[in-house]
C-alpha positions as CSV (number, residue, x, y, z in Angstrom):
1,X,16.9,64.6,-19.9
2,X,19.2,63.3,-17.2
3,X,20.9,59.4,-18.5
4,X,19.5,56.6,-16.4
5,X,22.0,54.7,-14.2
6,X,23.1,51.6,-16.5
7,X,22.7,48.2,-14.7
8,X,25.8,47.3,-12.6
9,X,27.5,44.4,-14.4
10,X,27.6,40.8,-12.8
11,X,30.4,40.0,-10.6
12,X,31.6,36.2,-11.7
13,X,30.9,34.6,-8.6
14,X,34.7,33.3,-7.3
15,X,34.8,29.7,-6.5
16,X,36.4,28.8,-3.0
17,X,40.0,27.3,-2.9
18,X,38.9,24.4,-1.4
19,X,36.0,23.4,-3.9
20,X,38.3,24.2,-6.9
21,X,40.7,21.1,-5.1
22,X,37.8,18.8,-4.5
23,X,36.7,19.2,-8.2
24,X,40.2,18.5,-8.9
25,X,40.7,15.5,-7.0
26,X,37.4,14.2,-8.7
27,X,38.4,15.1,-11.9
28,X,42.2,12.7,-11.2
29,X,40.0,9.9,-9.7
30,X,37.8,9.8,-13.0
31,X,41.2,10.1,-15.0
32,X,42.8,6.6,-13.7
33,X,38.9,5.7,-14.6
34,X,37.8,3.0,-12.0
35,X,35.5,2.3,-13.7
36,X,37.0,0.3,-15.6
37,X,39.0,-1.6,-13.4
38,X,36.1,-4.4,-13.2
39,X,38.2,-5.4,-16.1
40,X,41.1,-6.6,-14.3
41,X,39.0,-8.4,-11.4
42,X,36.9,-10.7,-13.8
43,X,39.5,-11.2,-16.5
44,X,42.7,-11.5,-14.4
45,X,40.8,-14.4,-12.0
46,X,39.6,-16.8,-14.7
47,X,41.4,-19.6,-14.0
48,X,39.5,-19.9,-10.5
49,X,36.7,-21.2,-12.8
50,X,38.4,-24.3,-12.3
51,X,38.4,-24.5,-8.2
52,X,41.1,-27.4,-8.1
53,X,43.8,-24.2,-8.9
54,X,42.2,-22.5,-5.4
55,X,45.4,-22.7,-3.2
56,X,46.2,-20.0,-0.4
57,X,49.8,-19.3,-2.1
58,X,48.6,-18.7,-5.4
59,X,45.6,-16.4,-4.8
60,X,47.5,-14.4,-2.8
61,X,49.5,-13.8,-5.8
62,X,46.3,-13.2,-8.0
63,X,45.1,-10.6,-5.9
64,X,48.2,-8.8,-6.3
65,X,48.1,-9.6,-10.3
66,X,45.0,-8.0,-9.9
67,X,46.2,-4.8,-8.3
68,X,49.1,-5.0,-11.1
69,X,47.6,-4.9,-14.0
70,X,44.9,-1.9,-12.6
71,X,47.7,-0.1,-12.0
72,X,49.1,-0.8,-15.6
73,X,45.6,-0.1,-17.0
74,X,44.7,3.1,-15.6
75,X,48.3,4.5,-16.2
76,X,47.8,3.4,-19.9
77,X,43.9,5.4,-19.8
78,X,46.1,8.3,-18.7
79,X,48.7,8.2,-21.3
80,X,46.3,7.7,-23.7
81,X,43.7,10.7,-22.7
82,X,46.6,12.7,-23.0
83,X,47.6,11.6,-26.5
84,X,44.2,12.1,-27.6
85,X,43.2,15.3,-26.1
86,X,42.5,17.0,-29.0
87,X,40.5,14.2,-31.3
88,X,38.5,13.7,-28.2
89,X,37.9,17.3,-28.1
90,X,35.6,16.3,-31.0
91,X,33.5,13.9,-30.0
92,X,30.5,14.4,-27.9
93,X,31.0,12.3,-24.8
94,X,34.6,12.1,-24.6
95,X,35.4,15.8,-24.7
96,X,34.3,15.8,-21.2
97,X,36.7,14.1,-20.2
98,X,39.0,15.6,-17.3
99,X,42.1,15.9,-19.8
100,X,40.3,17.2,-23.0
101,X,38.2,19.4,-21.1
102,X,41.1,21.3,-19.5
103,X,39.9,20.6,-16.1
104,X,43.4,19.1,-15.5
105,X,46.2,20.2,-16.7
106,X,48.9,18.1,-19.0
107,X,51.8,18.2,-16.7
108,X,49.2,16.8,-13.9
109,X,47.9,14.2,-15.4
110,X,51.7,13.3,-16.8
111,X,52.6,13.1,-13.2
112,X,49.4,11.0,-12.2
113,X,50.5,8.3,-15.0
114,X,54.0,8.6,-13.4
115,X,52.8,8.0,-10.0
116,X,50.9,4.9,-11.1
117,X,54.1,3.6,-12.7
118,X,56.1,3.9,-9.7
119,X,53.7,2.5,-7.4
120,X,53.5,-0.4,-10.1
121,X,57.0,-0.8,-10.1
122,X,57.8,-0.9,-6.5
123,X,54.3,-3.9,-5.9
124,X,56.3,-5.7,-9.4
125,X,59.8,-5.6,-7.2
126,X,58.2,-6.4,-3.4
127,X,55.2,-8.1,-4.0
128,X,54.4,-11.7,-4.5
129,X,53.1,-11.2,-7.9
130,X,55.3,-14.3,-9.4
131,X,55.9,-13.7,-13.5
132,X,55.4,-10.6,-14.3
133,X,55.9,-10.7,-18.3
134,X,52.2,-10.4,-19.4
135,X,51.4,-6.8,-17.6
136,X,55.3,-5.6,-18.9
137,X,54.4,-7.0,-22.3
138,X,50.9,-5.4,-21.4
139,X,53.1,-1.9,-21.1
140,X,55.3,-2.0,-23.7
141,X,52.5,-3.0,-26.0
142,X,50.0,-0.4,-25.4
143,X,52.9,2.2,-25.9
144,X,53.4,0.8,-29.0
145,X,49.9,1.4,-29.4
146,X,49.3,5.2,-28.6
147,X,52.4,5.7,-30.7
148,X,50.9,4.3,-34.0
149,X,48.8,1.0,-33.9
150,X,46.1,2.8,-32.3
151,X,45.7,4.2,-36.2
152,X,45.8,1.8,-38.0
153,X,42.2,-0.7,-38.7
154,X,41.2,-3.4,-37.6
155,X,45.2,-4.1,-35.9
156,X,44.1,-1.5,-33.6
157,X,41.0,-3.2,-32.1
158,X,43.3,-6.6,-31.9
159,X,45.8,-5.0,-29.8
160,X,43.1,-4.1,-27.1
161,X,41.6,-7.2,-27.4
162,X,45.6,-8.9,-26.9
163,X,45.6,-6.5,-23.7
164,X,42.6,-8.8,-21.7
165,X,44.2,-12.3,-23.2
166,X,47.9,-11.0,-21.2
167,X,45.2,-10.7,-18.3
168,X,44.4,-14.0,-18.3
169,X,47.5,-15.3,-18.7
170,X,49.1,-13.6,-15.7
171,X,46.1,-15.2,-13.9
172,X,47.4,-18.7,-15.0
173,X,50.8,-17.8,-14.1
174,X,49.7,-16.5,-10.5
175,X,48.3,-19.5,-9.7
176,X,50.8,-21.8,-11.5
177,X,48.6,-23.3,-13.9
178,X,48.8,-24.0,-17.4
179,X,46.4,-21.5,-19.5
180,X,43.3,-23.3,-21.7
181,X,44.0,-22.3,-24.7
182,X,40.1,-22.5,-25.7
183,X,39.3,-19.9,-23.0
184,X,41.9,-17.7,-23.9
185,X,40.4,-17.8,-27.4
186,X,37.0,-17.2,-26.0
187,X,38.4,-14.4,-24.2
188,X,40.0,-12.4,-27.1
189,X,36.8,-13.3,-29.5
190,X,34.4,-11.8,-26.6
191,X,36.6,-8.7,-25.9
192,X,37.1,-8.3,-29.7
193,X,33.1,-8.6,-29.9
194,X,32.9,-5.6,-27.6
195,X,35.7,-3.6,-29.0
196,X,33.5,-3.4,-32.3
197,X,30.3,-2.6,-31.3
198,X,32.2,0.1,-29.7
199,X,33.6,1.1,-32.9
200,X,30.3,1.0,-34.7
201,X,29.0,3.3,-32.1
202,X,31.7,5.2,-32.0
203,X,30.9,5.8,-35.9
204,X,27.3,6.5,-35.9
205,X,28.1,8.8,-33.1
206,X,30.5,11.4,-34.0
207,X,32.2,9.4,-37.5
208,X,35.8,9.4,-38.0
209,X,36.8,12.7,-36.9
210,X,38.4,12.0,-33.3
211,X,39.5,8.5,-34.1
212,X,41.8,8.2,-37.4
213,X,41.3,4.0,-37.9
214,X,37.9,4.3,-38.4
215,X,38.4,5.5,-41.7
216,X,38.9,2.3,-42.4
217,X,35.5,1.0,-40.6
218,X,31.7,1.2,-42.0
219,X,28.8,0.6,-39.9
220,X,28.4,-2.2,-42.9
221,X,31.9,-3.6,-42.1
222,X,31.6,-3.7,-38.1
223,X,27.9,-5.3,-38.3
224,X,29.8,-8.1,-39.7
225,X,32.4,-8.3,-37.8
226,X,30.0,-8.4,-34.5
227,X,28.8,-12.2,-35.8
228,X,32.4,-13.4,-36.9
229,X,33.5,-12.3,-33.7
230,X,30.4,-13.8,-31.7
231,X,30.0,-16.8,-33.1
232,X,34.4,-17.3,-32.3
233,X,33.6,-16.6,-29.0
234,X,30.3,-18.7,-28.5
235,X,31.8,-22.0,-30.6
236,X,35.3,-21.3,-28.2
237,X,33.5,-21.2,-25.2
238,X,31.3,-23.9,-25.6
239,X,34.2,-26.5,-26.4
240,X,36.1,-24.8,-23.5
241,X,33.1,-25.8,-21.6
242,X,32.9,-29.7,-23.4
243,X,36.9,-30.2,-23.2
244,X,38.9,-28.4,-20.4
245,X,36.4,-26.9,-18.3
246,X,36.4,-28.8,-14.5
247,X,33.4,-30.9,-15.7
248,X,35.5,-33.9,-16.7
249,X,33.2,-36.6,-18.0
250,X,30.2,-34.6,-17.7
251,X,31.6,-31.5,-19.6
252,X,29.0,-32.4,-22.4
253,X,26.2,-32.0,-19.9
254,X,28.0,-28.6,-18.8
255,X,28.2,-27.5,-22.7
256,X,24.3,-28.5,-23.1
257,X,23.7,-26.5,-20.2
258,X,25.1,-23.5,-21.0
259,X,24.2,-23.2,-24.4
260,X,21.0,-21.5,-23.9
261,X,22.5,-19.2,-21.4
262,X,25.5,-18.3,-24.2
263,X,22.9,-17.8,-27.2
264,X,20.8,-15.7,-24.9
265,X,23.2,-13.1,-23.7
266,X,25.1,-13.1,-27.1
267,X,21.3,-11.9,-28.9
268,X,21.3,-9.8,-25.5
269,X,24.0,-8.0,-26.1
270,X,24.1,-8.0,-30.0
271,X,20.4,-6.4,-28.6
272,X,21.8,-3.7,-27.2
273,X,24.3,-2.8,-29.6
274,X,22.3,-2.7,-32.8
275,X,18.6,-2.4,-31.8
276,X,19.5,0.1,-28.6
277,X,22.9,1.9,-29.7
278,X,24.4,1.3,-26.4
279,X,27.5,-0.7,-27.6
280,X,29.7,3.0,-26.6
281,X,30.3,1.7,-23.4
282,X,30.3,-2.3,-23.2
283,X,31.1,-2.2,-19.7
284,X,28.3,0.5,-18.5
285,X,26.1,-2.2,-20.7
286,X,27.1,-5.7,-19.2
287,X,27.6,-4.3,-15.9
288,X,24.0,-2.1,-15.4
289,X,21.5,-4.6,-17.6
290,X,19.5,-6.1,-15.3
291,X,18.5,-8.8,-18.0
292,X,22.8,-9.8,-19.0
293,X,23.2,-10.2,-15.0
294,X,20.1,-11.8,-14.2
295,X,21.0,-14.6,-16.9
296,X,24.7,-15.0,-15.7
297,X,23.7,-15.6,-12.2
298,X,21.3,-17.9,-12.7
299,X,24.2,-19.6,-15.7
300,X,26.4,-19.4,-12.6
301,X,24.1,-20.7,-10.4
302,X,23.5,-23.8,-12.7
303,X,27.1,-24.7,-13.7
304,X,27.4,-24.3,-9.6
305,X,25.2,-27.3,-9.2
306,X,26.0,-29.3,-11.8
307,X,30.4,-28.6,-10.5
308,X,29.0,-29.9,-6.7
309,X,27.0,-32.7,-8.4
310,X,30.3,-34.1,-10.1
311,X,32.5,-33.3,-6.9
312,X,29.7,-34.4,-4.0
313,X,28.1,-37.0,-5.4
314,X,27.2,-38.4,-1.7
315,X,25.6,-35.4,-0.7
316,X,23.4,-35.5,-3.8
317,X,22.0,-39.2,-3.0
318,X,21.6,-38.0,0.5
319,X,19.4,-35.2,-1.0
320,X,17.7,-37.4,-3.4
């Protein structure tokens, strides 16, 4: 009986050059991890919320802070995916990452960070930045960090936390005014805040395999650590608000004011983290609820008012 002719086997369809270099530029853009850069344009510009430091000179040097420390940041994202390839290898969203997926190579994405430094370097020696300590300190820091505090509890999540506090104060320093020191504590309580429900998730998502300091986390541990941290940052910003926020003698009315606004997108977020488990990824969360960014507008919107109440108190009578 004669053999049948066997199926001829499947010829691996070969993917053009140029798609295999648009992947890869995709795969560098997502490595620097853009992203994330919101984090330098909200934090970096906070002392504009007081609009007596708006001067021409000094947010020209802001917006180049601004464009410092993303620079800083994503070489620091790149470093650090590179560190990490293998632990994030074994957890379930990072290991698609462009680094621990093998989509880029090592010595590529050692040459991206490089790029980033150099182009940080040269806006740090020609551009009007002014100080430039807090995104160096930022630097040598976070080296520091990926070379051993990154494994070690609790100091780990501080560090990052210390990384948006230099933000600020490079802000202050751009635009030559002197950093409130309640805000600053309201910003390192909030970010802290986030940096744990990050951990939690990160726990109840794929434990302590990929990241060593969480061996030295529970779920029971960072649940508390969530309301020390939130109720820092709400009682911080409030007094910020009451004391040295532009509201002079009507920051009471400005603290009143905001405290539903504060309570509300603290239980919001504290919501979302615990009820929701979508604390992995704070700023996916604050940035795409429609609920956190309906309430800051309209807390925007209202502090707005009350600022050109205080500052236009002519053009209120005339409305009256």
């Amino acid at each position: 009986m004669p053999l049948l002719d066997s199926a001829p086997a499947a010829v691996p369809a070969v993917e053009p050059p140029a798609t295999r270099r648009h992947r890869l530029v995709v795969d560098l853009v997502r490595l620097i991890r853009p992203g994330h850069w919101v984090k330098s344009l909200l934090v970096v510009p906070l002392p504009l919320l007081d609009p007596l430091s708006w001067h021409l000179a000094g947010l020209t040097r802001l917006g180049w802070s601004v464009v410092a420390f993303v620079l800083a940041a994503s070489a620091v994202y790149v470093g650090n995916d590179v560190v990490d390839r293998h632990r994030d290898g074994l957890h379930p969203v990072k290991r698609h990452r462009p680094v621990a997926s093998g989509r880029v190579p090592v010595p590529l994405a050692y040459a991206c960070a490089v790029v980033l430094l150099l182009g940080l370097a040269l806006l740090l020696a020609a551009g009007p930045v002014g100080p430039a300590w807090p995104v160096l300190t930022y630097l040598v820091l976070n080296v520091w960090y990926s070379r051993g505090l990154k494994h070690v509890p609790l100091v780990e999540a501080g560090v990052v936390a210390t990384g948006f506090v230099l933000r600020a104060v490079q802000g202050y320093l751009a635009v030559g005014t002197d950093a409130s020191a309640w805000l600053l504590v309201t910003v390192f309580a909030g970010c802290l805040l986030l940096i744990v429900g990050k951990r939690r998730q990160e726990l109840l998502d794929a434990g302590v395999a990929h990241r060593p300091a969480l061996r030295g986390w529970s779920v029971e541990l960072a649940g508390h650590l969530l309301q020390l941290n939130g109720l820092l940052a709400v009682t911080a910003g409030l007094v910020w608000l009451g004391t040295e926020a532009p509201f002079g003698r009507y920051g009471d009315a400005a603290m009143l004011l905001s405290t539903p606004f504060v309570l509300y997108l603290m239980a919001r977020y504290l919501q979302l983290a615990l009820v929701r488990r979508a604390g992995g990824d704070p700023v996916r969360l604050l940035s795409r609820d429609r609920a956190v960014l309906a309430a800051a507008v309209l807390w925007a919107a209202c502090l707005g008012a009350l600022y050109a109440a205080i500052r236009f108190p002519a053009l209120v009578a005339a409305l009256s």
